[in-house]
C-alpha positions in Angstrom: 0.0 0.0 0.0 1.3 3.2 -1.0 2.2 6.2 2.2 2.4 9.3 2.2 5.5 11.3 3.6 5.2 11.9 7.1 6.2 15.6 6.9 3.2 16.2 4.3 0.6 14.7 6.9 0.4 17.4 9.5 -0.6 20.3 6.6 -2.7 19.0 4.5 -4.9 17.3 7.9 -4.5 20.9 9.2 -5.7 22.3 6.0 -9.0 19.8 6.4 -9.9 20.8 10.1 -9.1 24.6 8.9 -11.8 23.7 6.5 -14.3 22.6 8.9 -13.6 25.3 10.8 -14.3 28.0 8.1 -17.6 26.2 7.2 -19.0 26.6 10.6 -18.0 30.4 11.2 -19.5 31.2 8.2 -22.4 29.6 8.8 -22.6 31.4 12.1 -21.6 34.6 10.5 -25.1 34.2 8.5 -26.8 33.3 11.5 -25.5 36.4 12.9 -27.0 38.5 9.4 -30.2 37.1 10.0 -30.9 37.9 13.6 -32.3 36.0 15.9 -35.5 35.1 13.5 -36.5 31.5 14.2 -39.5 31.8 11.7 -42.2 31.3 15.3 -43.0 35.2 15.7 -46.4 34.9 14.8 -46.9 31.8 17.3 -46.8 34.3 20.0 -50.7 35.7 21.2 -51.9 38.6 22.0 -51.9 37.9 25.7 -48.5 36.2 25.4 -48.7 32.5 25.3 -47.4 30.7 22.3 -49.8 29.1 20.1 -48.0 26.0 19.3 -50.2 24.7 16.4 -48.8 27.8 14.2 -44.9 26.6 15.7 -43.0 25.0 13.1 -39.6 23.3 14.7 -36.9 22.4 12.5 -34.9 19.5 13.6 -31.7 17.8 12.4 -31.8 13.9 11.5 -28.7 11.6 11.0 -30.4 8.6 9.0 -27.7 6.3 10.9 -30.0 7.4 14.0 -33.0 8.5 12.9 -34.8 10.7 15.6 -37.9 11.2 13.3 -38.2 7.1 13.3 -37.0 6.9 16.4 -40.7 9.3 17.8 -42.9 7.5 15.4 -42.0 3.9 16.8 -42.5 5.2 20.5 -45.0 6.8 19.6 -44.8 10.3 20.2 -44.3 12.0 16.6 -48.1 13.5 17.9 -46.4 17.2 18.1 -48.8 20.3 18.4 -46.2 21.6 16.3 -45.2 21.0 13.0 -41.6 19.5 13.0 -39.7 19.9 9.5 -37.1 17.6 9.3 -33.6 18.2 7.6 -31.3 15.1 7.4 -27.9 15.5 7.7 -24.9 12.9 6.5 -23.1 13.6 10.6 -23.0 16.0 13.4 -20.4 18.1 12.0 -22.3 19.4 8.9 -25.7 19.7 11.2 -24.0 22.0 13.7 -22.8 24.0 10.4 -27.0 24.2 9.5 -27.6 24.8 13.7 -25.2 27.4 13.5 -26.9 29.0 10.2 -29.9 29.1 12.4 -31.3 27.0 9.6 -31.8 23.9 12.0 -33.3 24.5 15.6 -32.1 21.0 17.1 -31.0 18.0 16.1 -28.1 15.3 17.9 -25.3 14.9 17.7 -22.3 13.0 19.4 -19.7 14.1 22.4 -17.0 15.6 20.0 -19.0 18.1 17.1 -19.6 20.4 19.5 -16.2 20.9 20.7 -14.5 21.7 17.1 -17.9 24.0 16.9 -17.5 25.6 19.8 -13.7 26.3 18.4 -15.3 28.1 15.8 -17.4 29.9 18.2 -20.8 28.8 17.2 -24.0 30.1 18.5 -25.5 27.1 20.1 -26.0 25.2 23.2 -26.2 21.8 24.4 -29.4 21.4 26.1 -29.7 17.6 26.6 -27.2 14.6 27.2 -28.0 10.9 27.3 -25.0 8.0 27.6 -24.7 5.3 25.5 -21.8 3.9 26.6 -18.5 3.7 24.7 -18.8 0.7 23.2 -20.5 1.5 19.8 -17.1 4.0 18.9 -14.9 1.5 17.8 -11.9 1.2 15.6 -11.8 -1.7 12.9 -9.4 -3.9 10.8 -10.6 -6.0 8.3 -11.0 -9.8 9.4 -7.4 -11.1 7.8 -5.3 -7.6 8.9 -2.4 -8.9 10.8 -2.8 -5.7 13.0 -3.0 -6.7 16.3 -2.9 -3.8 18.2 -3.5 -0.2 18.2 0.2 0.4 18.4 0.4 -1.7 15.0 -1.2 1.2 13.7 2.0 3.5 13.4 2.3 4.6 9.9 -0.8 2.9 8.3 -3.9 4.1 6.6 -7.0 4.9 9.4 -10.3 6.4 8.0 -12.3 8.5 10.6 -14.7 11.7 9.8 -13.1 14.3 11.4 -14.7 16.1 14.1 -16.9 13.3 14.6 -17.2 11.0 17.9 -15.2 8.8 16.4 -12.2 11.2 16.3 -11.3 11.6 19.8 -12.1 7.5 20.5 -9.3 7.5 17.8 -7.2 10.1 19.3 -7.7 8.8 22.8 -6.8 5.0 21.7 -3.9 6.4 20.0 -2.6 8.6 23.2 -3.2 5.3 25.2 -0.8 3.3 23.2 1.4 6.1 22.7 1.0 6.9 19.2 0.7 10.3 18.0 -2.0 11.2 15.9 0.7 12.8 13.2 2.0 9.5 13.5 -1.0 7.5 11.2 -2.1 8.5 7.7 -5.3 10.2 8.5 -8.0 9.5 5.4 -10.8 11.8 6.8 -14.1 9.7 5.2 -18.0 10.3 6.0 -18.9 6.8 6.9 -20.1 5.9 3.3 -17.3 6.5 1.9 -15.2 4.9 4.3 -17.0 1.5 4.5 -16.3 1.0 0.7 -13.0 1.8 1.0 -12.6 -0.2 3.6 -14.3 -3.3 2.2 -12.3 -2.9 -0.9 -9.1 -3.1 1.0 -8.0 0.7 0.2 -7.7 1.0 4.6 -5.8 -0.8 7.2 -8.6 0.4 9.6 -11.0 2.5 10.1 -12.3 4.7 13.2 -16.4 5.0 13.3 -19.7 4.2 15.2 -22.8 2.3 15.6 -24.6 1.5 13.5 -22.1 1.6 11.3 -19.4 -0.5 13.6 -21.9 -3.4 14.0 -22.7 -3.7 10.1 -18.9 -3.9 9.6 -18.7 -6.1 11.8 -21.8 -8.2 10.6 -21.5 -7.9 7.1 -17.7 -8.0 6.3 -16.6 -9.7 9.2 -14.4 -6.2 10.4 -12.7 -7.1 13.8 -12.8 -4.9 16.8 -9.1 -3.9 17.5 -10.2 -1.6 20.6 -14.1 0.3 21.4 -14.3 3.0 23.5 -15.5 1.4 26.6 -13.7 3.1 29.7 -11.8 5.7 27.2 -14.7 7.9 25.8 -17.7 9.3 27.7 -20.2 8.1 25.3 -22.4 11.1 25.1 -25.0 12.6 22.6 -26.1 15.9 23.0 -29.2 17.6 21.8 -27.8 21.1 20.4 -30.0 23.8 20.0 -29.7 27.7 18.5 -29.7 30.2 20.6 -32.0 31.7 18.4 -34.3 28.8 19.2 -33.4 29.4 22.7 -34.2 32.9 23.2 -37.4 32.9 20.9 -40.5 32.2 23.1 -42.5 30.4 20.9 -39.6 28.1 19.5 -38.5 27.6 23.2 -41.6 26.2 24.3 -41.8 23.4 21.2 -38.3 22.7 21.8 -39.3 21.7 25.5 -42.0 19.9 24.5 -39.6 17.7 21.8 -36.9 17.4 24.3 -39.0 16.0 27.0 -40.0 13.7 24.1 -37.0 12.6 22.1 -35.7 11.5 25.8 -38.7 8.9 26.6 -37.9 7.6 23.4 -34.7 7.2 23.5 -35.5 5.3 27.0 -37.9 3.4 25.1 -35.3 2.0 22.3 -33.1 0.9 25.2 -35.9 -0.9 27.1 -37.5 -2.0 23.7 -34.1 -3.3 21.7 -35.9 -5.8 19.3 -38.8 -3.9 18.8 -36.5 -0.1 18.3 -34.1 -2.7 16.0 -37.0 -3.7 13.4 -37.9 -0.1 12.8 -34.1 1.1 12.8 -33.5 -1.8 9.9 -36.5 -0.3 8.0 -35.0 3.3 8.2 -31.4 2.4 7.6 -31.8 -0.1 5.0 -29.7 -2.4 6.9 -30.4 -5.8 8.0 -32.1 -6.2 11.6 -29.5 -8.3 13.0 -27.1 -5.3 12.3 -29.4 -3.0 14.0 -29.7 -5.4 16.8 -26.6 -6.0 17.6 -25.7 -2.2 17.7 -28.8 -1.5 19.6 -27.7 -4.1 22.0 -24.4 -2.1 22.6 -26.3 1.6 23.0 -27.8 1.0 26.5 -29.0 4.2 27.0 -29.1 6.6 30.4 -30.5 10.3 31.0 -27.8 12.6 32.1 -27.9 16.0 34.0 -26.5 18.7 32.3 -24.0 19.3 35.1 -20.4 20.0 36.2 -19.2 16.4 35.3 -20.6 16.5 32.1 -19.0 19.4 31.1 -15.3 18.6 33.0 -15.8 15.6 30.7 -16.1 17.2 27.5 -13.7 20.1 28.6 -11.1 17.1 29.0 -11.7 16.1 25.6 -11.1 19.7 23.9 -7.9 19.9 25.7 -7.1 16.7 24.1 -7.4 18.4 20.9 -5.9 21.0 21.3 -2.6 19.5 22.7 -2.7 17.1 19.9 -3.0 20.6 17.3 -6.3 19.7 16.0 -7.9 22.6 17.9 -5.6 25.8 17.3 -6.5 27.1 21.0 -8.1 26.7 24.1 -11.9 26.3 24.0 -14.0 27.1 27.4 -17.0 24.3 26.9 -18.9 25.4 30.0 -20.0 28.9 27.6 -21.7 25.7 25.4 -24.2 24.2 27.5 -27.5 24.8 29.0 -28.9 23.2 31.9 -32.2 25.2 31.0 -34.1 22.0 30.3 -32.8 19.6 33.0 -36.0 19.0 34.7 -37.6 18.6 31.2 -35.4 16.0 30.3 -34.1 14.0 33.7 -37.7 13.7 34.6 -38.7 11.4 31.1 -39.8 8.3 31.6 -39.6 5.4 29.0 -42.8 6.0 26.5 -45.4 3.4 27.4 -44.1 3.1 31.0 
């Protein structure tokens, strides 16, 4: 397999975070333009309730965790609002679209929001559910006679920068005490990745669940270390703070919160059931879907000091690895507005 020069690595990765840095500023430059507008003014009554029926709350969607199938099997897509739903390929490019003030919400995993809060985005993180670490894993085909994450020192890794995946990467790397300037970096949306992968372009490759368990499944990847005990495991809901601040917007994003958190309690305590439905939405096979639903037990978590020590850790990780350029205060990023919306769910149907 042909390498690249070690020298040439650390530019032209910088020059592909710089990228992803520049497409989020600008996106919160427009949001900036455009005010704080979320497109709900006319929700608001005359004696200053919102009228939620004339609410219309835009949400991001990954289609590798569909939160719009994820409400309908649970059953609580019943909104008195209208929710629009934009899908988005990973949580990088939906915090570009939340920044934009195009998007109102939408999930995304524990690292997005750091490399967006480099950029200084306009957003918080409202909500946080665990699903453990094991789902971030990193892969070599069945036959690879990589045996270790140290045997990964000058080989070919595909991971979608700024994605959860990265820091698992990064942070499997530190452990073994490789630097990350020290692998060939292919920086791949999972798609992209998988068939390189399957087609023997990649000596491994750094990504999450669903996606891990149909490697795994399908092509018979092997796990060469998951990010149990090394990564947090969070997902955040990340919201504007236009949608914030707007009254009417606020009060449908409470509502969807509260709701989007009984059914992700649902999935967890319904795994065959939530599995079916996630095959139908993916496209992939249920006993993909199953197994990675079996490895995303799911828990409610306060947005509180821990939390955010937890991803602070993980921005300084970047940045003393030079994938941040500097220091990035996370507490400025989160909102602990909705906690009692959200820690108080139950599972839907319990």
């Amino acid at each position: 397999m042909t390498r690249r020069s070690t020298n040439a690595r650390p530019g032209r990765r910088t020059r592909g975070l710089i990228a992803v840095f520049a497409g989020v500023l600008a996106s919160a430059a427009l949001a900036g333009c455009g005010g704080a507008a979320t497109g709900n003014e006319n929700a608001i009554k005359e004696d200053g309730s919102v009228d939620l029926s004339k609410v219309t709350l835009v949400v991001g969607d990954q289609k590798a965790a569909s939160a719009q199938a994820l409400l309908k099997a649970a059953g609580l897509d019943d909104t008195p609002y209208k929710i629009q739903w934009q899908e988005f390929t990973s949580g990088p490019p939906m915090l570009e679209a939340v920044n934009a003030g195009s998007v109102h919400v939408g999930m995304v995993g524990n690292t997005p929001p750091i490399f967006a809060a480099a950029a200084k985005g306009q957003f918080k993180m409202v909500q946080a559910v665990t699903y453990t670490g094991k789902g971030d894993a990193i892969l070599v085909p069945k036959d690879s006679p990589i045996k270790s994450v140290a045997d990964l020192l000058g080989k070919d890794v595909a991971v979608a920068e700024g994605s959860s995946a990265n820091y698992n990467l990064l942070a499997q790397l530190e452990k073994a005490g490789i630097k990350y300037s020290d692998i060939n970096v292919q920086n791949l949306q999972p798609a992209d990745a998988l068939a390189a992968f399957t087609s023997g372009h990649l000596d491994a490759w750094a990504v999450w669940d669903p996606f891990t368990s149909q490697a795994v499944v399908s092509e018979g990847a092997r796990v060469l270390a998951d990010g149990t005990d090394v990564v947090n495991g969070y997902n955040f809901q990340v919201a504007s703070d236009g949608a914030i601040d707007d009254k009417a917007t606020h009060a449908a994003l409470s509502d969807y919160l509260k709701r989007i958190t009984e059914a992700q309690l649902w999935a967890g305590a319904h795994q065959d059931e939530w599995s079916q439905v996630w095959a139908q939405q993916t496209g992939l096979s249920p006993d993909i879907t199953l197994a990675a639903a079996k490895q995303r037990p799911v828990s409610v978590v306060a947005i509180d000091q821990s939390v955010i020590d937890s991803e602070q850790q993980m921005a300084d990780t970047f940045v003393a690895n030079g994938l941040i350029p500097d220091a990035v205060k996370v507490a400025d990023y989160f909102s602990d507005a909705f906690n009692d919306v959200t820690t108080n769910a139950k599972s839907a149907g319990n």
